[in-house]
C-alpha positions as CSV (number, residue, x, y, z in Angstrom):
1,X,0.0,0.0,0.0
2,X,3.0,2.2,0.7
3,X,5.4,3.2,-2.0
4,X,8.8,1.8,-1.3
5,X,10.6,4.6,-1.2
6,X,8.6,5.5,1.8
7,X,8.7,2.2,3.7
8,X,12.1,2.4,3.1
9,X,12.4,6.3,5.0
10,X,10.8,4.5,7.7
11,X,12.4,1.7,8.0
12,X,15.6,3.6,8.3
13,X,14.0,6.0,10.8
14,X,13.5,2.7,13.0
15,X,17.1,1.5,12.3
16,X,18.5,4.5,14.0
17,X,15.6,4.2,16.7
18,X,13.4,6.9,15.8
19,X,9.8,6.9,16.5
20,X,8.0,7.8,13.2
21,X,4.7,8.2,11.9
22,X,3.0,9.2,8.5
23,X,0.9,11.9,9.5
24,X,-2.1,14.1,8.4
25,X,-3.6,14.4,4.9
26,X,-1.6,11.2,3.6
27,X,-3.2,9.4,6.3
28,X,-6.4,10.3,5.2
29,X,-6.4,9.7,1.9
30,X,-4.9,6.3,2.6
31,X,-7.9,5.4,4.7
32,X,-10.1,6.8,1.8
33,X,-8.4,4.7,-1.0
34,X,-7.2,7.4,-2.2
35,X,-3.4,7.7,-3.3
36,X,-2.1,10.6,-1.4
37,X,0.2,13.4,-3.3
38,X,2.4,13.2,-1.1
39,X,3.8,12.2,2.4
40,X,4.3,13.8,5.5
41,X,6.2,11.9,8.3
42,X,6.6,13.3,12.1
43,X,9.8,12.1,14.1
44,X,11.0,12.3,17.9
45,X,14.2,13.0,15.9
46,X,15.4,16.9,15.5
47,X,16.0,18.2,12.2
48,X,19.5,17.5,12.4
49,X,19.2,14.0,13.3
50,X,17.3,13.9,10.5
51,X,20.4,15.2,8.4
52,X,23.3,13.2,9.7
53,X,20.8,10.4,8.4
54,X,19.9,11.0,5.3
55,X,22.5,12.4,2.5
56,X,20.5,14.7,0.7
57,X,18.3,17.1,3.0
58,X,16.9,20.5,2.0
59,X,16.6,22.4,5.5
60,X,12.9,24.0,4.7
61,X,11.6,24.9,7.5
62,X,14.1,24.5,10.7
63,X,12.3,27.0,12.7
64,X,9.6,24.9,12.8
65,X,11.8,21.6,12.7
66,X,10.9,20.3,9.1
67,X,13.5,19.2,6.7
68,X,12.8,18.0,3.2
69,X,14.3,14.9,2.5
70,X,14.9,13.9,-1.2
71,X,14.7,10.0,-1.2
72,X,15.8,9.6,-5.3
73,X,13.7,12.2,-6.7
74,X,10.3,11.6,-4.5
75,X,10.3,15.1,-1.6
76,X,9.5,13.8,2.0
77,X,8.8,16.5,4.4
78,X,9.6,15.1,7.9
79,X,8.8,17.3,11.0
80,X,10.0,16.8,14.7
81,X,6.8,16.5,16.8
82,X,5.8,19.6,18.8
83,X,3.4,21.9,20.3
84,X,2.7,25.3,19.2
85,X,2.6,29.1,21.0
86,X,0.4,31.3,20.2
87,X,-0.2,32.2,16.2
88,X,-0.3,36.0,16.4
89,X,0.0,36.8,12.3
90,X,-3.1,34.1,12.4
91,X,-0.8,31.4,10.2
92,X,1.9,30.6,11.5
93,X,3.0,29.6,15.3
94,X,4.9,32.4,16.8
95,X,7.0,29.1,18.5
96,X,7.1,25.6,18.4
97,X,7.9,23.1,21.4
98,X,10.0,20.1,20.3
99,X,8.3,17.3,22.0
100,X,8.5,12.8,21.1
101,X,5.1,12.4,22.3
102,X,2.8,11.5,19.2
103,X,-0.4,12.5,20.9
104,X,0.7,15.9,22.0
105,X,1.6,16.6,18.3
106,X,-1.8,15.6,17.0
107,X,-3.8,17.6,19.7
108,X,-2.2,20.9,17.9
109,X,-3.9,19.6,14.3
110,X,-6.8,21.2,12.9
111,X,-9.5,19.0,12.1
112,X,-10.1,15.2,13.5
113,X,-9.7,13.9,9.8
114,X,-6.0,15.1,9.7
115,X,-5.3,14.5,13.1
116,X,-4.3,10.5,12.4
117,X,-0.8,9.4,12.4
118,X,0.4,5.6,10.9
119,X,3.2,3.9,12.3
120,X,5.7,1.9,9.5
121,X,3.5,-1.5,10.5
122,X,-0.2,0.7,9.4
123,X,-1.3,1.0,13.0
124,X,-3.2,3.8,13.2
125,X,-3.5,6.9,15.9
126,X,-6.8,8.2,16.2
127,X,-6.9,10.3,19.3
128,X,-10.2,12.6,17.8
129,X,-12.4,10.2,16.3
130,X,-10.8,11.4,12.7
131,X,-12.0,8.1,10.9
132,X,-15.5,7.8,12.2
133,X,-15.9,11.5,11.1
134,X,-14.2,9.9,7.2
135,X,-16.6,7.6,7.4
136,X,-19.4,10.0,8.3
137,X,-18.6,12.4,6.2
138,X,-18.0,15.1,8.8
139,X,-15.5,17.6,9.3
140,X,-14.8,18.5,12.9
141,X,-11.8,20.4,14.4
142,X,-9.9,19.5,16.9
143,X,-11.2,21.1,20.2
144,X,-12.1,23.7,20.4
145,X,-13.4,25.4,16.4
146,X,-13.1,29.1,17.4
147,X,-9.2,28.4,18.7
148,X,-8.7,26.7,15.7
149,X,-9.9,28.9,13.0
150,X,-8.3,31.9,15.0
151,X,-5.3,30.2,15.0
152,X,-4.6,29.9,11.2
153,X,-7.0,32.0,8.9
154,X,-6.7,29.4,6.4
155,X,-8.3,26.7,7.9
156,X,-12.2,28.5,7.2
């Protein structure tokens, strides 16, 4: 179900004994048969674990502790796991929190639906009830809605 070149990112996460997940809309799309566009992996690893790992690694967006890496030609953005300050431009977290705790990195998602993680053997995370609301057709946020939307403007 998984291309190889991303089993194989997770795999080596593991062999270096990082905690990784597929998270978000990649995880949603897989649970709607749906071939995602592309992958998005969260790590207790910090961005420059990440790049002692993996020889080619585009640092694109450190101050939020993501890294691009480029496994052959296929892009996989991989983010530390975190919390989140306040978002006072309403887009963007003024701060992040480096954290390895996969449910404290999901709670700062904004709706259920992309608030899933997958481990490298497809167990599945669902802390907010993200694929009863797929199969329901709903879309909920994540806690509270008014924090949510305020948070990032994009999200209405």
């Amino acid at each position: 179900m998984l291309p190889d070149y991303i089993t194989d990112c997770l795999n080596t996460l593991s062999e270096h004994n990082i905690n990784a997940y597929l998270v978000g809309g990649c995880v949603r799309d897989m649970l709607l048969c749906t071939a995602p566009d592309d992958y998005d992996i969260t790590t207790d690893a910090s961005p420059d674990t990440i790049c002692e790992i993996f020889p080619r690694v585009i640092k694109t967006g450190i101050k939020h502790g993501t890294v691009t890496v480029m496994y052959d030609r296929h892009p996989i953005e991989i983010t530390q796991m975190r919390t989140e300050g306040a978002y006072s431009d309403f887009r963007r977290p003024d701060f992040v929190i480096p954290c390895d705790d996969i449910n404290s990195d999901l709670r700062r998602r904004d709706f259920t639906v992309n608030a899933m993680a997958m481990d490298k053997d497809m167990n599945i995370v669902d802390l907010f009830g993200g694929m009863a609301d797929l199969k329901s057709g709903i879309i909920r946020a994540v806690g509270d809605p008014q924090k949510r939307f305020t948070e990032d403007a994009l999200r209405i």
